[in-house]
C-alpha positions in Angstrom: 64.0 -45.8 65.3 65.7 -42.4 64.2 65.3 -43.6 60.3 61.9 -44.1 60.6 61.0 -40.5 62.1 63.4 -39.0 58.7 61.0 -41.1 56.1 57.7 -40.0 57.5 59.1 -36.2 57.8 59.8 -36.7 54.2 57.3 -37.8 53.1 54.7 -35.4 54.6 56.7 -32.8 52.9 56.5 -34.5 49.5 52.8 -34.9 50.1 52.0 -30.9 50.5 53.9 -29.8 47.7 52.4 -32.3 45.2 48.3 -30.8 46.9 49.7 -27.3 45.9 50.9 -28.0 42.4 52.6 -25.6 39.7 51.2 -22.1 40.4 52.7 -20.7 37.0 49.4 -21.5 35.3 47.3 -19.4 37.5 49.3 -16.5 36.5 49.0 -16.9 33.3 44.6 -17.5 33.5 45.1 -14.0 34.8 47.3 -12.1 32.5 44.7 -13.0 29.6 41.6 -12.2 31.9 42.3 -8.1 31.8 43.5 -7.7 28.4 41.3 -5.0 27.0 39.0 -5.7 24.2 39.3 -3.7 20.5 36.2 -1.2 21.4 32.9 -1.9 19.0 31.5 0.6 16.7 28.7 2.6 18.3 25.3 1.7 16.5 24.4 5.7 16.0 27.4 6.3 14.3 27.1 3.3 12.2 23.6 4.9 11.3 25.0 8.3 10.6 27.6 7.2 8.2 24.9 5.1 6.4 22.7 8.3 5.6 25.6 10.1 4.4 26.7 7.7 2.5 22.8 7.8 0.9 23.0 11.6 0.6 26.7 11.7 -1.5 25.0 8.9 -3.6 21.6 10.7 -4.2 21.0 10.5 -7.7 20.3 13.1 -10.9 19.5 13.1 -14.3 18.3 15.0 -17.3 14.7 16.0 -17.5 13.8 16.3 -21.4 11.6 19.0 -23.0 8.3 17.3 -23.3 6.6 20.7 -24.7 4.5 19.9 -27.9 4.8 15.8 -26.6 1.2 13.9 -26.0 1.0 13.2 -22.2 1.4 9.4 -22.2 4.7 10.1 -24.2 5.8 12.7 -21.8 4.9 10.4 -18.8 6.8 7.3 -20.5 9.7 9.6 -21.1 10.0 10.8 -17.6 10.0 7.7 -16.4 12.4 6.4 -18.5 14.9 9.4 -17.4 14.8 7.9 -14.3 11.2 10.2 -12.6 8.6 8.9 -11.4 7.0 11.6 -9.0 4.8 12.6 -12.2 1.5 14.9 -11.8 -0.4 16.8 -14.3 -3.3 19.8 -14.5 -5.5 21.6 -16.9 -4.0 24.3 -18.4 -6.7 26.5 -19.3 -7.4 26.7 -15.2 -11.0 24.7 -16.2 -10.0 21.9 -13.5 -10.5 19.0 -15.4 -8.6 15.7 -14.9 -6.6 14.0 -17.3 -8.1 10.9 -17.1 -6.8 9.4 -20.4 -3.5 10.4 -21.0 -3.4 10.1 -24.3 -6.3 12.8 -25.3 -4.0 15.3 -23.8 -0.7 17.2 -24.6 1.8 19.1 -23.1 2.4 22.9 -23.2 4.9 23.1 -20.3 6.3 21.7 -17.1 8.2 22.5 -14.0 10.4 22.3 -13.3 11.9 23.0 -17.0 14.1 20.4 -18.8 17.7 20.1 -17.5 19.5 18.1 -14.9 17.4 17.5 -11.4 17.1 15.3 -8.7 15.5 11.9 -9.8 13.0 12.6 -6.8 12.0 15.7 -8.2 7.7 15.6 -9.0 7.7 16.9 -12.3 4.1 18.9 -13.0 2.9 18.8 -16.9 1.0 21.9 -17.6 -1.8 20.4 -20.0 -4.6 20.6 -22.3 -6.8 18.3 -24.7 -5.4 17.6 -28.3 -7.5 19.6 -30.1 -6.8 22.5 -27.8 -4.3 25.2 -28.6 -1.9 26.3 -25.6 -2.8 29.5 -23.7 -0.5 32.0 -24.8 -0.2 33.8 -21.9 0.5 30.6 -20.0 -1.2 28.6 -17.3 -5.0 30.4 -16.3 -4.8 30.3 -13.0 -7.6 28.8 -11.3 -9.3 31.6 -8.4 -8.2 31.2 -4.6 -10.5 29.9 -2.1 -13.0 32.7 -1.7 -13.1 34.3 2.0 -15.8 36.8 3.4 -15.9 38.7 -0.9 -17.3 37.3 -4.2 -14.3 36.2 -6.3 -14.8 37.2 -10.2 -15.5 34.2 -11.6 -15.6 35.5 -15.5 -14.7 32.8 -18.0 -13.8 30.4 -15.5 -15.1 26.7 -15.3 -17.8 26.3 -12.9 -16.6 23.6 -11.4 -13.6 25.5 -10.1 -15.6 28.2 -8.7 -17.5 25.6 -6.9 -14.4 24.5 -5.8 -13.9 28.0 -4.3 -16.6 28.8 -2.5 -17.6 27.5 0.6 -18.3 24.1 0.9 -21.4 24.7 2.5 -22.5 27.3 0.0 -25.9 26.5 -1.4 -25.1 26.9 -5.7 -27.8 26.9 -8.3 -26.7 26.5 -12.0 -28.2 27.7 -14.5 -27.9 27.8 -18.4 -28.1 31.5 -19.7 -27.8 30.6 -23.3 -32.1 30.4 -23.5 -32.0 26.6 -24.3 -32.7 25.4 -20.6 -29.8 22.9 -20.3 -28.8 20.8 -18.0 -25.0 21.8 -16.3 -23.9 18.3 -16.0 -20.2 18.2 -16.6 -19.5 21.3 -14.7 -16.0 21.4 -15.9 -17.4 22.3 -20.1 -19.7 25.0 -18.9 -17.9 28.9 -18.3 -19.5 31.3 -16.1 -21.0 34.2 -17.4 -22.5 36.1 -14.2 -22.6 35.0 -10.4 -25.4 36.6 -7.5 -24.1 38.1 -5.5 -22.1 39.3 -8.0 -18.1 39.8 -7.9 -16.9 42.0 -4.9 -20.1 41.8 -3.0 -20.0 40.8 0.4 -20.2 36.8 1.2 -22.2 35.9 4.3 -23.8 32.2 3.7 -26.2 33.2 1.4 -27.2 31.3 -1.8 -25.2 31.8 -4.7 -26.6 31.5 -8.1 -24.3 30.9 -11.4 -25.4 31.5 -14.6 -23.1 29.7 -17.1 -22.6 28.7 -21.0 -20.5 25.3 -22.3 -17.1 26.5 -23.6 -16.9 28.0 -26.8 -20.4 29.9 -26.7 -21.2 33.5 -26.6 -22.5 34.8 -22.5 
């Protein structure tokens, strides 16, 4: 009877340590659960590197002379530099578009040849072909008018339509005795405005008397 009571003490003892099993293991799960993680890189400073890495790499180049050169050449020549921001205007300050490239040539441009940003606009200072350059440079076309009568004088009429109110009533007429019709306001000067220049603008109608380009007031 006393070796039975031993074997079943036993093995109730073997039983609960096999139910409890190794706890070496659960130590180790632990351990690797609060290791700290290598920090991430913040997205805004990811960001910020990126646009100054664009800024050290912004790029430049050399802008030729393109005085003397036919517009289309100028323009291909640009472009081939590496600038493509191009625009161009009348040089004689008569507001006419350069609407085929090739009727017109350069007399200057800004900014002048040298080395520049690539997204610089480059502005061709223009006139037709058989045009010579003003020598005094660009004519520069008159300010929107305010509450006084700019002087028109020798300008196109379409740029001192341009400056006058929009809701200016403008009559045009031809003062060389033929009776024309001002079509194309841009090849007709003006020779005299009423109210003339200086006088006090109010809304009232404004008359233009005007000759093409090339004739006599």
């Amino acid at each position: 009877m006393r070796i039975t009571r031993v074997s079943a003490a036993t093995t109730l003892l073997l039983a609960a340590l096999t139910a409890c099993g190794p706890t070496a293991d659960v130590g180790t799960d632990d351990a690797a659960s609060t290791t700290p993680s290598a920090p991430e890189a913040s997205v805004a400073d990811t960001g910020e590197a990126a646009k100054e890495s664009s800024a050290d790499a912004k790029s430049t180049a050399a802008l030729p002379d393109m005085a003397g050169k036919g517009l289309q050449s100028a323009q291909d020549e640009a472009q081939a530099a590496g600038f493509y921001h191009l625009t161009s205007h009348d040089a004689l300050g008569r507001g006419r578009n350069q609407i085929l490239d090739r009727n017109w040539k350069v007399c200057a441009q800004t900014p002048a040849p040298g080395t520049h940003p690539t997204d610089t606009e480059v502005d061709f200072s223009t006139v037709k072909l058989e045009e010579s350059c003003p020598a005094s440079g660009d004519q520069a076309e008159p300010e929107e008018a305010g509450g006084t009568m700019p002087d028109f004088a020798g300008k196109s009429v379409k740029v001192a339509r341009q400056a006058l109110d929009g809701s200016t009533s403008i009559t045009v007429d031809d003062v060389s005795g033929q009776d024309r019709m001002v079509l194309v306001e841009s090849n007709w000067q003006v020779c005299s405005t009423d109210p003339a220049a200086g006088a006090e603008l109010d809304g009232q109608p404004v008359t233009i008397g005007a000759v093409k380009f090339g004739e006599s007031c």
